[in-house]
Structures are given as C-alpha cells and as structure tokens.
C-alpha positions as a Python dict, from the first residue, in 0.01 Angstrom:
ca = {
    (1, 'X'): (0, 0, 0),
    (2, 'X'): (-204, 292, -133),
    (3, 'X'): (-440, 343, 142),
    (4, 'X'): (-740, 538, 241),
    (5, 'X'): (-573, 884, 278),
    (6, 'X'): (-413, 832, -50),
    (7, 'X'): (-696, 781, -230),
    (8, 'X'): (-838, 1105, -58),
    (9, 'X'): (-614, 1316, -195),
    (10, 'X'): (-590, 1220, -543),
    (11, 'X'): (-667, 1407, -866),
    (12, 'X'): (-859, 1250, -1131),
    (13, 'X'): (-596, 1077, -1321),
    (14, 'X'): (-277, 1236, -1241),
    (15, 'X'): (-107, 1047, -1006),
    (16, 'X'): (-148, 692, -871),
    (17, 'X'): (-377, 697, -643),
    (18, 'X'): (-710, 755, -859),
    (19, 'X'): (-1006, 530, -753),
    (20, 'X'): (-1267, 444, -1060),
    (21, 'X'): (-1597, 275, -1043),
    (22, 'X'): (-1821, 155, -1257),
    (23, 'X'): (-2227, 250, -1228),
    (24, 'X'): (-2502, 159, -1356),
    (25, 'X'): (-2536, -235, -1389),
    (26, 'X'): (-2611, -316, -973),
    (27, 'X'): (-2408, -606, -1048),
    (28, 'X'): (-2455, -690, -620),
    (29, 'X'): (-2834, -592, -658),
    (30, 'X'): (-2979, -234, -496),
    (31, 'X'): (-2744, 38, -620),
    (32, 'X'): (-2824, 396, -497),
    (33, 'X'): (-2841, 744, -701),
    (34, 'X'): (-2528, 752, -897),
    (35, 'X'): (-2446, 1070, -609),
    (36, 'X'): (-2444, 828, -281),
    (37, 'X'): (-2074, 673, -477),
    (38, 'X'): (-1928, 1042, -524),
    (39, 'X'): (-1723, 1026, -210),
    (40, 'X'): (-1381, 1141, -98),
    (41, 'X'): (-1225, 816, -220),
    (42, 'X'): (-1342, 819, -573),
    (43, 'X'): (-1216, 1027, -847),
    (44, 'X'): (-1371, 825, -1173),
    (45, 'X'): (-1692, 713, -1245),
    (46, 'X'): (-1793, 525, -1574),
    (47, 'X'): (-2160, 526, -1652),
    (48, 'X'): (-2252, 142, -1761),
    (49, 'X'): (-2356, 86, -2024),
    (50, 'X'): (-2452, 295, -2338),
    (51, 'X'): (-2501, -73, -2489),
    (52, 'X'): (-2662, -21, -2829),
    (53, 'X'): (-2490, 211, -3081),
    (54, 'X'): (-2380, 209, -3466),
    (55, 'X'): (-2659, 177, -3657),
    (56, 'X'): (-2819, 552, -3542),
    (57, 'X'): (-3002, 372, -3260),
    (58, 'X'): (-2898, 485, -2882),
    (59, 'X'): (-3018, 234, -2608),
    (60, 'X'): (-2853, 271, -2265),
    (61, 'X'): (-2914, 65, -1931),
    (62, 'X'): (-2887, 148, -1553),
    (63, 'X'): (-3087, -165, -1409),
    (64, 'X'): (-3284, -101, -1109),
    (65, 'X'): (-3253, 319, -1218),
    (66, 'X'): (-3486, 334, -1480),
    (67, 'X'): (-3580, 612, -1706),
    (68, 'X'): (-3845, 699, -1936),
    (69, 'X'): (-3785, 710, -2277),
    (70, 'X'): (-3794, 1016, -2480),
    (71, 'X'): (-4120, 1003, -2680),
    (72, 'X'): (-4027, 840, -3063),
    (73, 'X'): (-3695, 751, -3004),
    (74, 'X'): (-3477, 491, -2835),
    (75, 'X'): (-3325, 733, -2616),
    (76, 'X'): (-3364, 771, -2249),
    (77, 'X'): (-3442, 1068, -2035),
    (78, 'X'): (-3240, 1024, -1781),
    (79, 'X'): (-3282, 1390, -1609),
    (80, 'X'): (-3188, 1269, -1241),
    (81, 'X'): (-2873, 1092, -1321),
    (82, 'X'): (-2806, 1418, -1535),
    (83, 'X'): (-2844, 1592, -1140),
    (84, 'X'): (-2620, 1353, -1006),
    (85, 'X'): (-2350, 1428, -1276),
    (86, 'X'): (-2346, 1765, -1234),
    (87, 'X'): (-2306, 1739, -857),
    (88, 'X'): (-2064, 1446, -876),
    (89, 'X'): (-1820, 1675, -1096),
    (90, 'X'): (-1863, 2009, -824),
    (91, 'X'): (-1723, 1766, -627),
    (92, 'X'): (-1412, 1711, -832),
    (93, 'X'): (-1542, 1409, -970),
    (94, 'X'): (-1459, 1298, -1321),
    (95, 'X'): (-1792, 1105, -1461),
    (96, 'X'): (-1757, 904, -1849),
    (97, 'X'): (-2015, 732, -2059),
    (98, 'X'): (-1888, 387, -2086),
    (99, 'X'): (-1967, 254, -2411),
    (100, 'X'): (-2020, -140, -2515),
    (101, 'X'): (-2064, -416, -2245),
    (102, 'X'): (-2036, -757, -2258),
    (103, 'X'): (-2393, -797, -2347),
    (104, 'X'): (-2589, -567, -2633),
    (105, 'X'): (-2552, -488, -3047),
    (106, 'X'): (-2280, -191, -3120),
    (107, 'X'): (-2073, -145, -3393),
    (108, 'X'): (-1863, 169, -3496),
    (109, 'X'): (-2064, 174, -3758),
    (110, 'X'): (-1963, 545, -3966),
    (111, 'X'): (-1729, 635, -3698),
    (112, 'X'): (-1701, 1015, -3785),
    (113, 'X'): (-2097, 987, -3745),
    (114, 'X'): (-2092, 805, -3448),
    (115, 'X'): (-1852, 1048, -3326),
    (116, 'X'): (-2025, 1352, -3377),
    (117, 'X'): (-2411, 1162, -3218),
    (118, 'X'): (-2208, 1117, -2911),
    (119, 'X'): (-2060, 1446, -2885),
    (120, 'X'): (-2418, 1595, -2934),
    (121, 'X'): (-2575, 1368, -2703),
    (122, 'X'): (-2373, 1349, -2416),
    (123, 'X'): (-2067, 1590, -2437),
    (124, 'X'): (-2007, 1946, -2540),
    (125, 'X'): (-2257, 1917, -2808),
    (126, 'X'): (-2604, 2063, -2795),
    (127, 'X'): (-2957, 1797, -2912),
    (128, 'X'): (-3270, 1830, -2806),
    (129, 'X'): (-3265, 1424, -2664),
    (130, 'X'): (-2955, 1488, -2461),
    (131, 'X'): (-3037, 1198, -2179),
    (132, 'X'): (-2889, 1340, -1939),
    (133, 'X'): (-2987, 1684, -1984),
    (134, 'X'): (-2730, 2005, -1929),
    (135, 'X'): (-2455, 1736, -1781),
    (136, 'X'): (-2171, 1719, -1940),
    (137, 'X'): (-1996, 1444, -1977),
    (138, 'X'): (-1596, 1490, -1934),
    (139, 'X'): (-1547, 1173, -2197),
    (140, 'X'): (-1610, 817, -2307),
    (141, 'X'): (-1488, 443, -2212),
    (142, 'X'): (-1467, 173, -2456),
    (143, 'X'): (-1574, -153, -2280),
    (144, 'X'): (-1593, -344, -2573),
    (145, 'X'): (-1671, -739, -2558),
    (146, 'X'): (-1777, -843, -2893),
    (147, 'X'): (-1416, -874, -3096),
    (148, 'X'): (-1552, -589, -3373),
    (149, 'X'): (-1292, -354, -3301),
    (150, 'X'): (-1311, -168, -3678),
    (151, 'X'): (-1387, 194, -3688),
    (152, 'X'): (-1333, 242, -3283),
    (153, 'X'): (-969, 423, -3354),
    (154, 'X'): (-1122, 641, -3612),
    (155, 'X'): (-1405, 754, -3383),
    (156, 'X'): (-1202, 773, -3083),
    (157, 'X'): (-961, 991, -3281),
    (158, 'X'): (-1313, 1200, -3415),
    (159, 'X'): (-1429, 1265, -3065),
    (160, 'X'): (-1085, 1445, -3001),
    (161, 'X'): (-1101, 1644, -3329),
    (162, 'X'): (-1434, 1796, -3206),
    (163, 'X'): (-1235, 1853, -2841),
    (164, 'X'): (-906, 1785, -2713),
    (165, 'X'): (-1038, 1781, -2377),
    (166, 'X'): (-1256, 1472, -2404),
    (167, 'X'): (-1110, 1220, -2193),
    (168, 'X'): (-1058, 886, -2364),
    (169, 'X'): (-1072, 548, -2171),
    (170, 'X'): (-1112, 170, -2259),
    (171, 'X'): (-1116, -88, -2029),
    (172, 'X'): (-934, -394, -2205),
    (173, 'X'): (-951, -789, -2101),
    (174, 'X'): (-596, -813, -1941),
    (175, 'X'): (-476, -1099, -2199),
    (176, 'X'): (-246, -920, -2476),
    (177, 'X'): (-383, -836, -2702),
    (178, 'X'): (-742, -746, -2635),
    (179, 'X'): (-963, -897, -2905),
    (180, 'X'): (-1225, -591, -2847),
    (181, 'X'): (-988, -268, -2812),
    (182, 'X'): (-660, -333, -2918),
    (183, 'X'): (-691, -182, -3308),
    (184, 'X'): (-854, 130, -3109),
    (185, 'X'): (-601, 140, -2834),
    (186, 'X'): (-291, 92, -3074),
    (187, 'X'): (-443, 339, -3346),
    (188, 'X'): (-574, 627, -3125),
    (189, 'X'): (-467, 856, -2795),
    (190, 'X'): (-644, 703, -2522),
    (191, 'X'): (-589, 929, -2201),
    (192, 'X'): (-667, 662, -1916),
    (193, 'X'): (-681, 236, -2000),
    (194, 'X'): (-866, 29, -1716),
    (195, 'X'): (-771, -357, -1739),
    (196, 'X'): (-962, -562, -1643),
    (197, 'X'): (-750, -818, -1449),
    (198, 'X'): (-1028, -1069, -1341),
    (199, 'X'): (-1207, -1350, -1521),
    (200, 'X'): (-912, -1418, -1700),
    (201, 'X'): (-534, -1597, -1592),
    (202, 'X'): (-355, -1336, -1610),
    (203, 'X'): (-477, -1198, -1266),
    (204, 'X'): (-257, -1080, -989),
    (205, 'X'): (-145, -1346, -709),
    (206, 'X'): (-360, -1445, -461),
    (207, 'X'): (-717, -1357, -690),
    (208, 'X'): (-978, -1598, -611),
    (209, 'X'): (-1117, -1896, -846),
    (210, 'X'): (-820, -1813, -1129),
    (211, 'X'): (-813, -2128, -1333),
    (212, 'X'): (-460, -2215, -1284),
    (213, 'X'): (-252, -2569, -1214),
    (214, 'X'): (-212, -2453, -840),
    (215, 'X'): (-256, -2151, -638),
    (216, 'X'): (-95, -1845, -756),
    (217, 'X'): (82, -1623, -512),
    (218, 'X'): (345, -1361, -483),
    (219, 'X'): (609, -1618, -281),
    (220, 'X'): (576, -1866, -581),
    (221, 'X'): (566, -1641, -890),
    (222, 'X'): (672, -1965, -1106),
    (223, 'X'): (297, -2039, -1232),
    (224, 'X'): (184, -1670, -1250),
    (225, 'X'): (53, -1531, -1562),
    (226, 'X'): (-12, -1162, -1430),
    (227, 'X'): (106, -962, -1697),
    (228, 'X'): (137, -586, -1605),
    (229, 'X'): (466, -568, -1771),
    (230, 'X'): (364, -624, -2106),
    (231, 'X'): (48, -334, -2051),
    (232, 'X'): (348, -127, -1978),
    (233, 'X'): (573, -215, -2239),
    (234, 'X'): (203, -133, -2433),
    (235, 'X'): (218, 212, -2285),
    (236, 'X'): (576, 296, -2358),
    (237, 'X'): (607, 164, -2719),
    (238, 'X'): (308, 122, -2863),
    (239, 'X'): (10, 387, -2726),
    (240, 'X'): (-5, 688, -2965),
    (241, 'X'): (-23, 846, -2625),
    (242, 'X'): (335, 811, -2418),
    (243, 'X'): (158, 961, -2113),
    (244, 'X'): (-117, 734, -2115),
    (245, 'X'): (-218, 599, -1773),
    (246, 'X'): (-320, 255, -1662),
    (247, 'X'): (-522, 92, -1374),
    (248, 'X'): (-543, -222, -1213),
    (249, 'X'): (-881, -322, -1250),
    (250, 'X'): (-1053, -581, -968),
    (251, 'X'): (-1373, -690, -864),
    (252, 'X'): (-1514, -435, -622),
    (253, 'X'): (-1658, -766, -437),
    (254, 'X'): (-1618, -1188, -428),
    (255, 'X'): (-1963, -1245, -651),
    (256, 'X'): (-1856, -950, -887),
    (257, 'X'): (-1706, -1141, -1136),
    (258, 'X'): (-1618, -1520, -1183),
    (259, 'X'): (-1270, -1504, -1094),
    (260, 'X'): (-968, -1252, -1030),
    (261, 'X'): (-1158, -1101, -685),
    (262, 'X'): (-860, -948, -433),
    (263, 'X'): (-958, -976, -82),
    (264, 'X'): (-876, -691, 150),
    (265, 'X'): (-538, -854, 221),
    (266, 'X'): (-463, -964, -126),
    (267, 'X'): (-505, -582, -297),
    (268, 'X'): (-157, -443, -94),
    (269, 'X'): (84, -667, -238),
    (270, 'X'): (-69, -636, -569),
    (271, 'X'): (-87, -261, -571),
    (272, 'X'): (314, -266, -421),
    (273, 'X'): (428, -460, -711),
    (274, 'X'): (335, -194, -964),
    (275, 'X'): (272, 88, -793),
    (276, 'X'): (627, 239, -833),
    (277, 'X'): (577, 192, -1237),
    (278, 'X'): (551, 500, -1453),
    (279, 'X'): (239, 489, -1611),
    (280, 'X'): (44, 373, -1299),
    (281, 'X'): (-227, 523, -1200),
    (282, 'X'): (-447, 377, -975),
    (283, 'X'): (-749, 101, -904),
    (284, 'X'): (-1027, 43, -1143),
    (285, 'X'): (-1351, -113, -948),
    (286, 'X'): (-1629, -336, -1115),
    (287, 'X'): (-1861, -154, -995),
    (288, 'X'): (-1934, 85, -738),
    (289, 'X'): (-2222, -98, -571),
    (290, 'X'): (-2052, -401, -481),
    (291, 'X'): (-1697, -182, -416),
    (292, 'X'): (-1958, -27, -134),
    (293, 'X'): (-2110, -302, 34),
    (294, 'X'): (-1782, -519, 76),
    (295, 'X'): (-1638, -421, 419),
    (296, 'X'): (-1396, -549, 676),
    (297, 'X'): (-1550, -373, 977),
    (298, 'X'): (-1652, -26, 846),
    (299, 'X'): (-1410, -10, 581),
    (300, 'X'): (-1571, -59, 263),
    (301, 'X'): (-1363, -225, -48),
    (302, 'X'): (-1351, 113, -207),
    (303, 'X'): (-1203, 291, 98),
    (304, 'X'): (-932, 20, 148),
    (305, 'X'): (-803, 55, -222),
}
C-alpha cells in the first residue's frame, strides 16, 4: 500500500504517489485557510467551485470563506486565498481552479472566449478583477455535472494555445462514459483525470453503501463493477494525451459522499490492485476538510493514503 512516506515524497503528478484534495465546499463543516491543507502529504489542490461561467458572468463559492465582491461585478475578491496560493505553491504545491460542480449554471458558452476570461482572471493573464490577486494559478479542473459537455474540448484545447504549461484536469463520474466530460476528455489533452469512484457502482470493493445485490469485496470479485480497466484502456487508446495520468478518487470521510467511502483498511487493497498500472498516479480526495478530520488515532485519512 502507498503509505505515508510515499506520499511525502511525491512530485505533483509524476509518479504514483500524488495526494489531491479538493477545497473550498467544507463538505464536513469548519474548513480552515486553504494553507492549514498544504502539508507534506499533499501535492494537488483543486479550488471548488468556480460554479457560474459561460455567459460572461464569473460567480465562485468557498462556503464558510467568504469574500467580498469586487464592486459592479460578479466577481469575488478573494485576496487571502490569493496568500494562501502563493504560499501553498513555495511549498511545492500544485493549486487548480476547479470549474463546474454538481450544483450552479455554466456552459462553455464561446469557448475561445471563455478561454481567454479564464486565462486573464486566474492564470498567466493580467485583469484588473483577478480574484485572487498576483496568484497564479498552475491550471484548471473540469468537474462538470450537468451533461452539457459542448464547447469544453475546444476551450480546454484554447487554454493550452495561450500556454502549454497550464495543467489540465477533469474529474469524471467513474461510469464509462462520463455524461459531463467525456466529449472534452476524448477531444482534448488533459494532463491529470480524477475519477470519481463513489456515489456510483462502479466503486472499488469493500466501499460503503454501494447499491449492489450483495457486498462487494476483493475475495468475491463476481458482483464487482469497479471499472479501472476500462479508464485505462481510456488512457491508452483514446486520450489525445498517451501520458495522461489518472487517480482513484474516494471520499476523504464516511458522510462525504452517499456511497463509495474506503475505510482506512479498505484504501490498501484498492490502491494494490492498480497501483502497478501505467498511467496511475495517485489518490484524489473529496475534499480536504473531511480527508483532515477522519483519523484512526492521529493518522488522518489524508496521511494514510
């Protein structure tokens, strides 16, 4: 199993030992500053969620870390998290903007547009309602929920005409293929693809509350739907990217999501049936609140990954 040390030594998506969390919702209640999660054992963090977008409106969320709105515009000014950016990535840390949600109104709308907003807003670009200040972000995350996946490939393939160097991510519902991403994912070079295998069947053995005719677990594979093979057959013959990297995403605690939650001695046989694969690359955590305050002892979920 890919333990603590591991994790400690890994290097922000080469490798497969790469730890990302998701910030921003407080899905357990109480997050702290975005900073308190930059730790040795984390090497991702998507900012959740930039959930408006499209139609030249911006609207992002952090729940209990609120920000003021720039004066006229739908923007926030976020200059705090911007801080905590810029001190999360001296520390090593990659930090995303992730982009959608399963709640809020976002389309693609003129993708080369869209494209060129977000690069001025939170990348390399320069505008004077940048939210998060002089941070720059090192790329984006599609999390996209509402099944309008037009335009997404275009703008993701945009974003990378402005800069190579953006980092492209999308964190797809497990079940192939994704109603949300898969046009984008199959029509563009994503660099890193978190999916999400919870709330949905095809989670590993042994995840909690997976609606299945009986208990699922690695000694009785017969009624198991976990289906990392065909992400990887994904990554090898289909991704416009061949060394595109995949994580196994999980809830960071038991009330994180509905279903598909590991337990501290479920996560090591999961991780040691894939971790040998080629384009593996590590854990994906929803989010880094509840990844925090789920411990066995002192170990929190996050370290144990």
């Amino acid at each position: 199993m890919l333990g603590l040390v591991a994790f400690a030594l890994a290097s922000n998506g080469e490798g497969k030992n790469n730890l990302v969390l998701y910030w921003g919702q407080s899905s357990g209640g109480g997050q702290a500053d975005l900073v308190e999660y930059c730790t040795d054992d984390v090497d991702i963090i998507a900012l959740a969620f930039l959930y408006g977008f499209g139609n030249g409106d911006y609207r992002l969320d952090f729940a209990n870390k609120w920000c003021p709105n720039y004066q006229g515009s739908t923007l926030l000014d976020c200059e705090k998290i911007g801080q905590d950016i810029k001190a999360c990535q001296a520390k090593g840390k990659k930090v995303i903007l992730s982009m959608g949600g399963a709640v809020g109104s976002y389309t693609a709308g003129n993708p080369q547009t869209l494209a060129k907003d977000i690069y001025n807003l939170f990348l390399g670009g320069t505008s004077s309602t940048r939210p998060f200040h002089d941070a720059v972000l090192d790329g984006v995350d599609l999390d996209l929920g509402n099944k309008h996946p037009q335009g997404f490939a275009e703008f993701i393939n945009a974003l990378k005409a402005l800069d190579p160097k953006i980092m492209a991510a999308s964190a797809p519902q497990c079940v192939y293929p994704d109603a949300s991403c898969q046009e984008a994912l199959d029509g563009a070079p994503f660099d890193w693809v978190f999916v999400q295998f919870y709330n949905n069947v095809c989670a590993p053995p042994g995840a909690s509350n997976v609606n299945l005719d009986r208990p699922c677990e690695w000694d009785d594979p017969n009624n198991c739907r976990f289906n990392w093979d065909i992400w990887h057959d994904w990554a090898e013959k289909v991704s416009p990217n061949k060394n595109v990297k995949l994580w196994l995403g999980t809830p960071g605690g038991a009330s994180a999501a509905g279903s598909g939650y590991l337990g501290f001695d479920k996560l090591g046989p999961a991780l040691d049936a894939i971790e040998d694969k080629t384009h593996f690359a590590g854990i994906m955590m929803w989010d880094a609140h509840q990844a925090f305050e789920n411990k066995q002892g002192s170990l929190t979920c996050a370290q144990a990954a």
